[in-house]
Structure formats: C-alpha cells, structure tokens
Kinemage of the C-alpha trace (Angstrom):
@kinemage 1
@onewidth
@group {chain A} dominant
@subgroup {mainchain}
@vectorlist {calphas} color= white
{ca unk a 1} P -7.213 51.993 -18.946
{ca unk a 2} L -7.216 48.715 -20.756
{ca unk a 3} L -6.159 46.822 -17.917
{ca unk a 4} L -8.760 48.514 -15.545
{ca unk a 5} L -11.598 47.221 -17.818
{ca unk a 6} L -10.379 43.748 -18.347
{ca unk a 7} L -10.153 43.651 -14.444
{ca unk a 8} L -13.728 44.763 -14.169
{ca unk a 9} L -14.702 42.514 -17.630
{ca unk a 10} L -16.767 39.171 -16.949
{ca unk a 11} L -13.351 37.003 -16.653
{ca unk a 12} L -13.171 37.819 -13.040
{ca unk a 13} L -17.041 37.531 -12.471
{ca unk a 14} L -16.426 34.011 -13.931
{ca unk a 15} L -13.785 33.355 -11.858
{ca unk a 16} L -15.707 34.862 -8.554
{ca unk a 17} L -18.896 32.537 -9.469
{ca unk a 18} L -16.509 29.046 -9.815
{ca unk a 19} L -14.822 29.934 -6.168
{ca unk a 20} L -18.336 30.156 -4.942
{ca unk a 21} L -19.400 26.864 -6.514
{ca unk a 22} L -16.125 25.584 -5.700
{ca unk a 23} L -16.396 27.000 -1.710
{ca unk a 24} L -19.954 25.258 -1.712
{ca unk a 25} L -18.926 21.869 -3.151
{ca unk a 26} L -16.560 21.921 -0.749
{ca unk a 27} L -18.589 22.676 1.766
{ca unk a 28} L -21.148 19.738 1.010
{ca unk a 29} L -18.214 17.097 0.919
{ca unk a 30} L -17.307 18.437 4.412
{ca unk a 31} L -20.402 17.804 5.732
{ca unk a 32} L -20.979 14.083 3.634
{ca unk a 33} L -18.089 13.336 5.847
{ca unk a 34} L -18.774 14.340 9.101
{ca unk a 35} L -22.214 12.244 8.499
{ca unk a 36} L -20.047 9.125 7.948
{ca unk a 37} L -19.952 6.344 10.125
{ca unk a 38} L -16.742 4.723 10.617
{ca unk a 39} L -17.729 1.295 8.902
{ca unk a 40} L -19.093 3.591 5.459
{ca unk a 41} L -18.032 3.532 2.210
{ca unk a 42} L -15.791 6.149 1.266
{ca unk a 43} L -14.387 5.199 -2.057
{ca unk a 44} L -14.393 1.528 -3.656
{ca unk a 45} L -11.187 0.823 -6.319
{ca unk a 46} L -11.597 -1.916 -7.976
{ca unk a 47} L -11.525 -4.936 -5.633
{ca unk a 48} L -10.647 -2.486 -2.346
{ca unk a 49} L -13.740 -1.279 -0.638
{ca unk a 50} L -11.976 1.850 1.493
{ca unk a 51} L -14.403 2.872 4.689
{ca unk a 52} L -13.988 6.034 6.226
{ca unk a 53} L -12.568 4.263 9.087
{ca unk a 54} L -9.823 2.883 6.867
{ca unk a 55} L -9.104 6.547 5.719
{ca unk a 56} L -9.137 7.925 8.944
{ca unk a 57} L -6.200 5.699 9.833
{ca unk a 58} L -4.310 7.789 7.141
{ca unk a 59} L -4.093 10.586 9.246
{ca unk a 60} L -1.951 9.600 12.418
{ca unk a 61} L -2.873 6.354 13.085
{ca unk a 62} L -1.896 2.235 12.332
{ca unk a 63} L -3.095 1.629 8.908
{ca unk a 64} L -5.432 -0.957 8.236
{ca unk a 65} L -5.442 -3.982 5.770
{ca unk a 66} L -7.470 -2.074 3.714
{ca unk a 67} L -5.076 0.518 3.031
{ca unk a 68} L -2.221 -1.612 2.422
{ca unk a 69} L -4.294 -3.528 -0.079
{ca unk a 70} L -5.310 -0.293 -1.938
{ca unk a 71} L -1.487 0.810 -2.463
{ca unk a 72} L -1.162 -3.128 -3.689
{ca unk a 73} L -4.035 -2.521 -5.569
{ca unk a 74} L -2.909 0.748 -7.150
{ca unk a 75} L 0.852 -0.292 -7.767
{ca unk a 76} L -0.788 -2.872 -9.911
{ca unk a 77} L -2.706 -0.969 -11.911
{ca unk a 78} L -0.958 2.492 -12.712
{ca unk a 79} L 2.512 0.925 -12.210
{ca unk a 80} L 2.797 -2.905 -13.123
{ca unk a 81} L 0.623 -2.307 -15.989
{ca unk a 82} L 3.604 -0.436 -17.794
{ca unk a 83} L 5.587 -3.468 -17.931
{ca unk a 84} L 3.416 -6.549 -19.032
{ca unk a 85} L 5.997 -8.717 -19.193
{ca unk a 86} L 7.118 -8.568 -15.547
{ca unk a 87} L 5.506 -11.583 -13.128
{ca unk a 88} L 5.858 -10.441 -9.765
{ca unk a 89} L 2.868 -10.808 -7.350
{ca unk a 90} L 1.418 -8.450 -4.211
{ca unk a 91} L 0.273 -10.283 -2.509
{ca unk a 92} L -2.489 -8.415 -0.102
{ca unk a 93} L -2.822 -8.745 3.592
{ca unk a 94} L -5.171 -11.280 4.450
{ca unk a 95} L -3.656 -13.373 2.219
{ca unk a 96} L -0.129 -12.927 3.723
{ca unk a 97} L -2.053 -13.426 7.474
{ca unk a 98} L -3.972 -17.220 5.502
{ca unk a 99} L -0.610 -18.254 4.489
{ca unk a 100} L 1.235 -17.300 7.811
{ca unk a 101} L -1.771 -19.457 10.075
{ca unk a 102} L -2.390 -22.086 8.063
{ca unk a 103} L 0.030 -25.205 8.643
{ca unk a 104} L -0.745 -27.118 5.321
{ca unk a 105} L 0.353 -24.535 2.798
{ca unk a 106} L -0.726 -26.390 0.158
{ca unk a 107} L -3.973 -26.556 1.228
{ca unk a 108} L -4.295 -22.735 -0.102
{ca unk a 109} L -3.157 -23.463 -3.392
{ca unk a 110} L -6.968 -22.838 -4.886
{ca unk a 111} L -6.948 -19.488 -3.128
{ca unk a 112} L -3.971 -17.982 -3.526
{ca unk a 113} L -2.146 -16.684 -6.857
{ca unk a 114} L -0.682 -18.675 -9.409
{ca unk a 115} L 2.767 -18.873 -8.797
{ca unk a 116} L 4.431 -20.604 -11.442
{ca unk a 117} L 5.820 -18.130 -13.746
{ca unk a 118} L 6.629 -15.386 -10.948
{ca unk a 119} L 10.069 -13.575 -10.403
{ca unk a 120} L 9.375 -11.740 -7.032
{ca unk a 121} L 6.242 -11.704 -4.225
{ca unk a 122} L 6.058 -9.104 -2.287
{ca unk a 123} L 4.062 -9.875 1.606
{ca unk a 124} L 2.915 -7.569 3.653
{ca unk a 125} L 3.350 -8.872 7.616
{ca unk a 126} L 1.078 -8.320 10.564
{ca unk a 127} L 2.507 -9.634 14.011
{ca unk a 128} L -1.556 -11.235 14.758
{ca unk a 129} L -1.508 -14.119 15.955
{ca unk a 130} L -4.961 -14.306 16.850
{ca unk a 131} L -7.686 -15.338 13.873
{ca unk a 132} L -10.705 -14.524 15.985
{ca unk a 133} L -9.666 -10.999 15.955
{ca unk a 134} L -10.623 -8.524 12.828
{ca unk a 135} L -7.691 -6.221 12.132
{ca unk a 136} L -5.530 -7.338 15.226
{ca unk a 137} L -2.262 -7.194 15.576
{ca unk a 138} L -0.187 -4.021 16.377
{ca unk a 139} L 2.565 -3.736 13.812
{ca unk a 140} L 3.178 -4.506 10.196
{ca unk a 141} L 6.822 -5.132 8.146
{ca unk a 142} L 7.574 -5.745 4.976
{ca unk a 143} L 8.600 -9.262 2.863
{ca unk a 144} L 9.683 -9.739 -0.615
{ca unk a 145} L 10.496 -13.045 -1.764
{ca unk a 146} L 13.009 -13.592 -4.988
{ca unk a 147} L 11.306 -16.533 -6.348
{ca unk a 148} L 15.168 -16.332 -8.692
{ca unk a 149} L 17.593 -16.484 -6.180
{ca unk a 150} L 15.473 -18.561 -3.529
{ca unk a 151} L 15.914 -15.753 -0.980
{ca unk a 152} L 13.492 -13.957 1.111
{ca unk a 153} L 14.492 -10.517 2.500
{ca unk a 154} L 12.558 -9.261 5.428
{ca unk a 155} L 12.300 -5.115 6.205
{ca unk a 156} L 11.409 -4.518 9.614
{ca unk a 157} L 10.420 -0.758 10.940
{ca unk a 158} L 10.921 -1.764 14.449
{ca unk a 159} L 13.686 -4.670 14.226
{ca unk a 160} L 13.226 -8.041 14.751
{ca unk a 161} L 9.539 -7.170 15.964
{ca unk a 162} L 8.193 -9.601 13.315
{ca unk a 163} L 11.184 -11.378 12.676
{ca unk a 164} L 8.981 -14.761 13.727
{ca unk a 165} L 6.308 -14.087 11.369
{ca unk a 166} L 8.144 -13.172 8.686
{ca unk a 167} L 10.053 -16.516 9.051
{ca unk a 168} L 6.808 -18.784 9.306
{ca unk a 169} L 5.905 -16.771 6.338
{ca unk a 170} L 9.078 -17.869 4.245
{ca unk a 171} L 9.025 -21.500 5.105
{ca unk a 172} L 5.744 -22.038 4.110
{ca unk a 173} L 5.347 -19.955 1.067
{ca unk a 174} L 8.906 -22.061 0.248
{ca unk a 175} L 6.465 -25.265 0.730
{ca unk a 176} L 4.148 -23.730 -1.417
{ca unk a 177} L 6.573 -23.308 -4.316
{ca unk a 178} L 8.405 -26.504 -4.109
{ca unk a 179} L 11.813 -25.067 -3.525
{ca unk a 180} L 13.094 -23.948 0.014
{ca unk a 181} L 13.793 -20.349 0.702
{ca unk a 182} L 16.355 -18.576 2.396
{ca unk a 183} L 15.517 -16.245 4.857
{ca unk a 184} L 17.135 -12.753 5.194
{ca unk a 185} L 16.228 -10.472 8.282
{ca unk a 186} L 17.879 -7.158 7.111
{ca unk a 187} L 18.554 -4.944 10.326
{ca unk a 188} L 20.270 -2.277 8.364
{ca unk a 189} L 16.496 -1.213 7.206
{ca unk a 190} L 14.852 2.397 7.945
{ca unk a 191} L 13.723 2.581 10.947
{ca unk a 192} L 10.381 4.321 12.498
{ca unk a 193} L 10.756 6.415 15.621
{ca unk a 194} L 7.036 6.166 16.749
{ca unk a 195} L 4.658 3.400 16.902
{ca unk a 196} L 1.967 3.983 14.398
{ca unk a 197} L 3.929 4.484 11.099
{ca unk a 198} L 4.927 0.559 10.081
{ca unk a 199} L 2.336 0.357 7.657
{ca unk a 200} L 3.221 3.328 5.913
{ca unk a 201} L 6.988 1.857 5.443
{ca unk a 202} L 5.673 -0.772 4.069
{ca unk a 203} L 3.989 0.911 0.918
{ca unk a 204} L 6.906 3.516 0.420
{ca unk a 205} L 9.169 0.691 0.809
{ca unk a 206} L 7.257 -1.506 -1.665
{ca unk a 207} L 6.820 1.037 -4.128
{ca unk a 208} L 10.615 1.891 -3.585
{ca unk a 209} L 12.181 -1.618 -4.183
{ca unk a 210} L 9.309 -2.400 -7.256
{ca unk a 211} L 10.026 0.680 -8.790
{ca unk a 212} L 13.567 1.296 -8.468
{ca unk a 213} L 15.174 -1.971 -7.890
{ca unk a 214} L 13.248 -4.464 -9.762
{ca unk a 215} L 11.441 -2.809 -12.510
{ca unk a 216} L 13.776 0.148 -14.094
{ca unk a 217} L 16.907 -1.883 -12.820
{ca unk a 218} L 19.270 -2.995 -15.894
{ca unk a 219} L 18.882 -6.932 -16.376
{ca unk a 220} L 22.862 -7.270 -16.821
{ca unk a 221} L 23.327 -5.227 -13.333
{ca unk a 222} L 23.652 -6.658 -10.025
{ca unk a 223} L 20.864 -5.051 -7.608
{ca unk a 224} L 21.369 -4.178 -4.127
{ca unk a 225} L 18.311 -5.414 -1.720
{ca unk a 226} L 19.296 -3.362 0.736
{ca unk a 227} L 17.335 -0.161 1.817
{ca unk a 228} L 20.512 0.745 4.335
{ca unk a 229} L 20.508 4.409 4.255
{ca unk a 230} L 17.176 5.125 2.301
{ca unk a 231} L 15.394 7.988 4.110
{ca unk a 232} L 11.157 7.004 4.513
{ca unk a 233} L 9.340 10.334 5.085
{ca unk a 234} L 6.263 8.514 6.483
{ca unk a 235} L 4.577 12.032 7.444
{ca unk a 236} L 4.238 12.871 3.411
{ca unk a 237} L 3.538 9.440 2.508
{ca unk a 238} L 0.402 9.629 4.666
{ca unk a 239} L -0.534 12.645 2.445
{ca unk a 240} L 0.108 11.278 -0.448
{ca unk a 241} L -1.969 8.525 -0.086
{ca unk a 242} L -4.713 10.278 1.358
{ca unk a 243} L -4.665 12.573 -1.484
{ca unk a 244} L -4.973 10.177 -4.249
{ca unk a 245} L -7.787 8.588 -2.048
{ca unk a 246} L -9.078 11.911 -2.440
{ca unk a 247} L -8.914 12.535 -6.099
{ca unk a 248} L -10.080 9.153 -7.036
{ca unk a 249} L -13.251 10.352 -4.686
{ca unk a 250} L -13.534 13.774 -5.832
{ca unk a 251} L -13.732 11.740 -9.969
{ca unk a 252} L -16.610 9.352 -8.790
{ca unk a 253} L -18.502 12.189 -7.311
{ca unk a 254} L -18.185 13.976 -10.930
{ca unk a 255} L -19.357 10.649 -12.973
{ca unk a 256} L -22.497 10.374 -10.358
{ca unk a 257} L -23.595 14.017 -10.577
C-alpha cells in the first residue's frame, strides 16, 4: 500500500509537469530552428561565430572552416588548458589557406602566431586554390609540423589528394621559421570511403595525435607519428560534435532566459 501512494504522491506529478515543460522547450527550439536562415547565428564560442549553415554541414555533409576552427577552438580551451606549459599552435583554416597562397611568407609574420617558443603546429588543409571563392575547395587533410625534429607529417583521407598543398604549406611555413622542413606524406593513414567525411578526420585525427601522442606521451619515450591502423568512426564524430554544439547552445539559452 505504501508503494501505491508514493506512486500516486506529488513526485510523479512533479515529474509529469517537467516532461511537459521539457516537451514544450523542446518544441520552441524546434521551431527557432526551422526559422533559421542558413547564414544565422546559431551559437558563437569565443572567437568562432557557428551559423546554422555551418551546423548543418555536421550532419552528412563537407564541413566548413567554421567547424574545423570550433574543434581548434575547443581543443584549446578544455584540452590545452590542462597543460600550460605545452607550446603547440592550431592553427585555424584561413590561416592555413593565407599561408598556403601567399608567396612571401614572411610577409604574414604580423598576422599569424608567434612562433618562437612552439614544439608542434598543427594545419588544417583545403585543396582551394581559388581566393575569390568563400569556402571553396572540395576536400580537407590534415598537417602537423614538429617544429623539434624539423619534420612535417601530412594525413591524407583520400591519398595524395592534397599532397601539393600540403607541400607548399611546409616549405613556406619552413621559410617562416627560419629552418627548412622535411616533408612526410604518410599513405599508411585512415582512409575515408565516401567523399564528404575529410573534415571530420581531420578533428578526430587532431584530437587523436594532441591527446595521445603529444600531450600524455612520456618525454623519455619515442612516439610513433603514424596513425597506420587507427580506426576513425567519422559517423559518431559527427555526433559528437554536433552534440557539444548543442549543449553549449542549450547553456546560452539558460543564461538569456
């Protein structure tokens, strides 16, 4: 009998009222969203302004700078902040694209990072190779430069596909830092097996090789560059991107109501 009044009590009319508030909330975000145009705002993180376009991509499409630059922008702040003694750079798309078109290097010094204490930069690739075009190109790969050992190594989704960029990429950011650079194409690298998922092999990748080869590595221990082998499960990456975009959403709607 105890139990039969508890289940008719006021902790399941509680309960009953929060599903409805939580059904219309719900509801009313659904409907926000299907009012968006594709060039809106749907979340801004600190310097990455995320339109619904952008998040759109996220779903089964080529991701945009944008998103690239928000996984950048969030490795750097709930990841790199852990270890404030590391110096390794991200750098973010359009900056990768300046440095790849621009023949003077040094020209960009102003605009770019300083570089003078860094270990590792990592460079996300885009095969543009037109500047009139916003958001061209048609497939992205990833570079990480060991400032160290002088080497760059170059992961490509669809090998060589960007195999030139990556190169032009290398030689100039070795101009940059005053100290040539060897270049490493690394064919051994996960591949995709359609032609929209690049960019999302570039942030599990990234996160991957900060995270597990440079940052918890042991200092006296040799580290393997190679991601030969590594399985990329680009389908749940998409989702769990999307669903921190999501959550960092669903906290600014709480602060503004």
């Amino acid at each position: 009998m105890a139990n039969n009044k508890t289940a008719s009590g006021p902790f399941p009319q509680f309960c009953y009222r929060w599903m409805i508030r939580r059904q219309r909330s719900l509801q009313r975000a659904y409907l926000q969203d299907l009012q968006l145009r594709p060039d809106d705002a749907y979340l801004s993180y600190y310097d990455v302004r995320l339109t619904k376009e952008d998040v759109d991509t996220l779903k089964n499409d080529w991701l945009t700078d944008n998103v690239i630059a928000f996984w950048e922008e969030l490795l750097e702040r709930e990841q790199l902040k852990h270890y404030p003694n590391s110096n390794i750079v991200l750098l973010r798309p359009s900056m990768s694209f300046m440095l790849i078109q621009t023949a003077d290097p040094l020209s960009l010094k102003d605009a770019l990072p300083d570089f003078s204490r860094t270990t590792h930069i990592f460079l996300p690739i885009n095969d543009c190779r037109n500047v009139e075009i916003a958001e061209g190109g048609s497939h992205w790969s990833l570079l990480l430069v060991s400032v160290l050992d002088r080497i760059a190594f170059h992961y490509d989704s669809l090998y060589p596909h960007n195999t030139r960029e990556a190169e032009v990429a290398t030689h100039r950011l070795g101009k940059l830092l005053g100290k040539p650079l060897k270049f490493l194409d690394l064919p051994d690298s996960p591949q995709q097996d359609n032609s929209s998922d690049c960019g999302v092999f570039v942030c599990l990748q990234m996160r991957h090789l900060l995270m597990k080869r440079l940052l918890t590595a042991p200092s006296e221990q040799a580290v393997s560059m190679s991601l030969a082998g590594k399985d990329v499960d680009a389908t749940s990456g998409r989702k769990e991107i999307l669903k921190i975009i999501e959550s960092f959403r669903r906290e600014g709607e709480k602060r503004r109501s």
